[in-house]
C-alpha positions as CSV (number, residue, x, y, z in Angstrom):
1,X,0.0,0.0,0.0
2,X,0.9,3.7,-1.1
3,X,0.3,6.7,0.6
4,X,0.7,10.2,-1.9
5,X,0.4,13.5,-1.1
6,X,0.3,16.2,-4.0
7,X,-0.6,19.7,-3.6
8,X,-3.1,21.6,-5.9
9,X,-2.6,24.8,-7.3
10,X,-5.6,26.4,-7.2
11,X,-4.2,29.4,-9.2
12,X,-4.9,27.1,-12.3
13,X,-8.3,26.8,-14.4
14,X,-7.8,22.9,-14.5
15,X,-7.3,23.0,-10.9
16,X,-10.9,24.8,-10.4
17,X,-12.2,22.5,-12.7
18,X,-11.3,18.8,-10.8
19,X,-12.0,20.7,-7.8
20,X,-15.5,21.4,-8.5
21,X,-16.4,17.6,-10.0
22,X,-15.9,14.7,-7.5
23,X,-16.8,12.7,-11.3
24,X,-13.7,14.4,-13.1
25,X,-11.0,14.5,-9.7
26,X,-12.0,10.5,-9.3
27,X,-11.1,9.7,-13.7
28,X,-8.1,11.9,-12.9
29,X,-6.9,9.8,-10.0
30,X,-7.4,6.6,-11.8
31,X,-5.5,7.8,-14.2
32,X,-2.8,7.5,-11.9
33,X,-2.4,4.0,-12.6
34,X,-1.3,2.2,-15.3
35,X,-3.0,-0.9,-14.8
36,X,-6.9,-0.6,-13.9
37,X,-7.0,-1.4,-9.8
38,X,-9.4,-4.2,-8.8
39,X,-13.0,-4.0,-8.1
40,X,-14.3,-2.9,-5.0
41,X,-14.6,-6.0,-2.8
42,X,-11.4,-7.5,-4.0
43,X,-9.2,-5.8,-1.9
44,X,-7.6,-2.8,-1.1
45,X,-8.7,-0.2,-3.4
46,X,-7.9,3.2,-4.4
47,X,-9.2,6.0,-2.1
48,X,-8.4,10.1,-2.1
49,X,-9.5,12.8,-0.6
50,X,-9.2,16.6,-0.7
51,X,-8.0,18.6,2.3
52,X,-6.8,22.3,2.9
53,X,-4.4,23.0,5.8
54,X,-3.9,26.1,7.7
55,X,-1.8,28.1,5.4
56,X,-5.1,27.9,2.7
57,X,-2.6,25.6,0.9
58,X,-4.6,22.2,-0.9
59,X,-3.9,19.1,-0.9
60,X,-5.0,15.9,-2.7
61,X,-4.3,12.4,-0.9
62,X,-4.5,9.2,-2.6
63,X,-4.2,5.7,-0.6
64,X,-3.4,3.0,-3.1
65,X,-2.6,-0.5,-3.5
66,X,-0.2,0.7,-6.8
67,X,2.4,3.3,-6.8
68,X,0.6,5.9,-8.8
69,X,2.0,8.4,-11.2
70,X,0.9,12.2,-11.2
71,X,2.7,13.1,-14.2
72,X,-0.5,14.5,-15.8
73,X,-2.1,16.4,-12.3
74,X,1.1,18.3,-11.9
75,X,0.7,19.4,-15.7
76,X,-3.2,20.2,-15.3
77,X,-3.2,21.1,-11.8
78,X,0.2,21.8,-10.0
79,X,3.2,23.7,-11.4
80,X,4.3,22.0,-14.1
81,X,8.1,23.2,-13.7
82,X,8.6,22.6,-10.0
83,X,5.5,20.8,-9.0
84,X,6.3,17.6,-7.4
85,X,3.9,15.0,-5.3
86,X,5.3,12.8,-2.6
87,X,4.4,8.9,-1.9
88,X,5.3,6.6,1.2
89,X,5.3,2.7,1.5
90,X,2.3,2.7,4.1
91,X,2.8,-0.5,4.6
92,X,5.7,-0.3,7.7
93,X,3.4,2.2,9.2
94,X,0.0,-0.2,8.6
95,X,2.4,-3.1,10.4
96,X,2.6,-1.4,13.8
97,X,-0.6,-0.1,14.4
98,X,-1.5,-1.9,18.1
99,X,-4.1,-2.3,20.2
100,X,-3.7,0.9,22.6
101,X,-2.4,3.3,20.3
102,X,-3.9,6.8,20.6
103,X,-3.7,9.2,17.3
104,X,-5.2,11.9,15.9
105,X,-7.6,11.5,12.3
106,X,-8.8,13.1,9.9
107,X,-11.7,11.1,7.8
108,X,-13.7,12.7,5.1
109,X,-17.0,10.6,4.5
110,X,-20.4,10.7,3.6
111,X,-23.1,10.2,6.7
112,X,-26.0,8.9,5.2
113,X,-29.0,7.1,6.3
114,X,-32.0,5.0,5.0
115,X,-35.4,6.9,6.0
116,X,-39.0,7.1,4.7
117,X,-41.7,10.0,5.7
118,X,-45.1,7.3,5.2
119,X,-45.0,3.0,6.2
120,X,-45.5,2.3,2.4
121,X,-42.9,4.3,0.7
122,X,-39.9,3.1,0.1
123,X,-36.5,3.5,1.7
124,X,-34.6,6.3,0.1
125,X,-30.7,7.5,1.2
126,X,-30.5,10.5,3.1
127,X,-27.9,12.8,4.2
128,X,-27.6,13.1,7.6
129,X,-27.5,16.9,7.7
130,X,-27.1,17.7,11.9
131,X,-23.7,17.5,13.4
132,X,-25.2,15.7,16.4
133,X,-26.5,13.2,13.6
134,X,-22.9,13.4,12.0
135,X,-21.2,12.1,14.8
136,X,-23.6,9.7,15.6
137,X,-23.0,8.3,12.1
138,X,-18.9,7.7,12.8
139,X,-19.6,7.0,16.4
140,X,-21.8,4.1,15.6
141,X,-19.1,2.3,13.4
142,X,-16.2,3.1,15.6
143,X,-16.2,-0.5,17.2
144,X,-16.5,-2.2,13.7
145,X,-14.1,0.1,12.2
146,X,-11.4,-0.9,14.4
147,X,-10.9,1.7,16.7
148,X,-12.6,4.1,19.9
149,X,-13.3,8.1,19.5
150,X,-11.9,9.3,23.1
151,X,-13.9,11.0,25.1
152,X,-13.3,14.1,27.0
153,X,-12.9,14.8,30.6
154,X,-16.5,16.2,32.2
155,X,-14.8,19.5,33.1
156,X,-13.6,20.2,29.3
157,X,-16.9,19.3,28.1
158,X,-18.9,22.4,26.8
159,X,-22.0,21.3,26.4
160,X,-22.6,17.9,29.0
161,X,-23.8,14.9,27.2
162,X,-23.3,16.5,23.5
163,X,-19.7,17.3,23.7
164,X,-18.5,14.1,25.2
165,X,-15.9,13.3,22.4
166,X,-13.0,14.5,21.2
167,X,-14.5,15.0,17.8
168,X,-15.1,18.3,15.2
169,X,-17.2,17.9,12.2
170,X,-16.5,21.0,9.9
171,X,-15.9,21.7,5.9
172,X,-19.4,20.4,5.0
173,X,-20.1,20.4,1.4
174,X,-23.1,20.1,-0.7
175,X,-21.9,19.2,-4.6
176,X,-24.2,18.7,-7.5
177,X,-22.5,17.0,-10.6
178,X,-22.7,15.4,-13.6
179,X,-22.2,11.5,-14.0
180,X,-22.1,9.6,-17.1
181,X,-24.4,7.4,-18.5
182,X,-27.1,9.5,-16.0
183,X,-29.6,12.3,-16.8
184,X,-30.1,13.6,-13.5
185,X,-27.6,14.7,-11.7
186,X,-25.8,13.4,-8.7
187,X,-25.9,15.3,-5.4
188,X,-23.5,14.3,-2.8
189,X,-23.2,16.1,0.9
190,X,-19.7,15.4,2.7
191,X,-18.0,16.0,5.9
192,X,-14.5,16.3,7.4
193,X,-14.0,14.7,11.1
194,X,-11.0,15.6,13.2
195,X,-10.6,13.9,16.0
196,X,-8.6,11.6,18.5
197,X,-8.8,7.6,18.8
198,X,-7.7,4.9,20.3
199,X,-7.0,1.8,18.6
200,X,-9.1,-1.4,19.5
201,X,-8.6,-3.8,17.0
202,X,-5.3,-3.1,14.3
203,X,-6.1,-5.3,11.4
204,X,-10.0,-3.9,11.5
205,X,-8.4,-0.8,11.3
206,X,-6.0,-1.4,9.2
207,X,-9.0,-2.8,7.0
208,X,-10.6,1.0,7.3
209,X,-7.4,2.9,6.1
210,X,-7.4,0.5,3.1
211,X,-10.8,0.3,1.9
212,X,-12.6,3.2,3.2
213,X,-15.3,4.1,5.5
214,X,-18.8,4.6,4.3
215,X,-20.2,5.4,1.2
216,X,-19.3,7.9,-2.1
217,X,-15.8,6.1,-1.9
218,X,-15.5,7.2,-5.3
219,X,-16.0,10.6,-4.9
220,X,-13.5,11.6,-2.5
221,X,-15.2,10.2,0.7
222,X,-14.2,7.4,3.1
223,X,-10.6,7.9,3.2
224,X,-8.9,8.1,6.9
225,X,-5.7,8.8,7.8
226,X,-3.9,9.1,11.5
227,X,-1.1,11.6,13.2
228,X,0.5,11.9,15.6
229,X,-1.5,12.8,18.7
């Protein structure tokens, strides 16, 4: 497994225009790779995700069982004379990942839900559109996923009982585009989590770095990655 880092320039009109399509950014990563990764469900599979640090800098990430090659972002999207992207063998860090381990994450993901307004309509996905409903989402696949969302002591709690964890949901985003093959559109709400965990169980989450959490994988969602604390 590959981790990759490559920063955007947003300066550029190419830039703008992956930025603004979750459909064109996810043809652009594939394109990373010379052979076609395998199917979802057959392994680790190729997840990215879009992030912007504290300087206003931007960043795509790309996990991926191939090295990928970003010959063709840093001409569309980065600086074509200096531009450069940088990957890691994630593997060494995947390895020691142990039950007890605290870090700091970063996940962006796609809460959704199944709901219905009458008994004899049918189930239809829904955003979940609340923070409180956010991070009930993440909490509720925490154990699964390999890992615990700490909590905080009562004294640095805010609001008692709602502002247990140490867990921020920001950068939401509501993006219409185009995919092909469909007439209507596809509309797609995400979220970034920051946060602090513990690890539970390492090969579940080692299973969640690698295949993703949620749905919209394709789309820039689902993709977690830890820090140091």
């Amino acid at each position: 497994m590959y981790l990759t880092r490559f920063r955007v320039n947003t300066a550029r009109v190419g830039a703008r225009r992956l930025l603004s399509s979750p459909q064109r950014m996810h043809a652009a990563v594939m394109s990373s790779f010379a052979e076609i990764p395998p199917p979802a469900g057959q392994g680790p599979r190729v997840l990215w995700r879009i992030d912007h640090d504290s300087r206003a800098a931007t960043y795509l990430y790309i996990v991926s069982p191939a090295k990928p090659d970003l010959t063709h972002l840093v001409e569309q999207a980065g600086w074509p004379e200096t531009g450069r992207w940088e990957t890691f063998d994630y593997g060494p860090f995947l390895d020691r990942l142990a039950v007890g381990q605290r870090w700091a994450f970063r996940l962006t993901a796609n809460p959704v839900h199944t709901a219905r307004r009458t008994d004899d309509e049918p189930t239809k996905i829904t955003a979940h559109v609340g923070v409180r409903h956010q991070m009930g989402w993440l909490l509720r696949r925490q154990e699964k996923a390999g890992f615990r969302v700490l909590e905080k002591a009562p004294e640095r709690q805010l609001i008692p009982e709602r502002d247990r964890h140490e867990l921020i949901v920001h950068n939401r985003r509501e993006l219409v585009f185009g995919k092909a093959g469909q007439s209507k559109p596809v509309t797609l709400v995400s979220v970034t989590f920051d946060g602090r965990l513990e690890v539970t169980d390492p090969a579940a989450l080692r299973r969640t770095l690698t295949h993703g959490l949620g749905k919209a994988k394709g789309y820039g969602c689902g993709l977690m990655t830890l820090a140091e604390a």
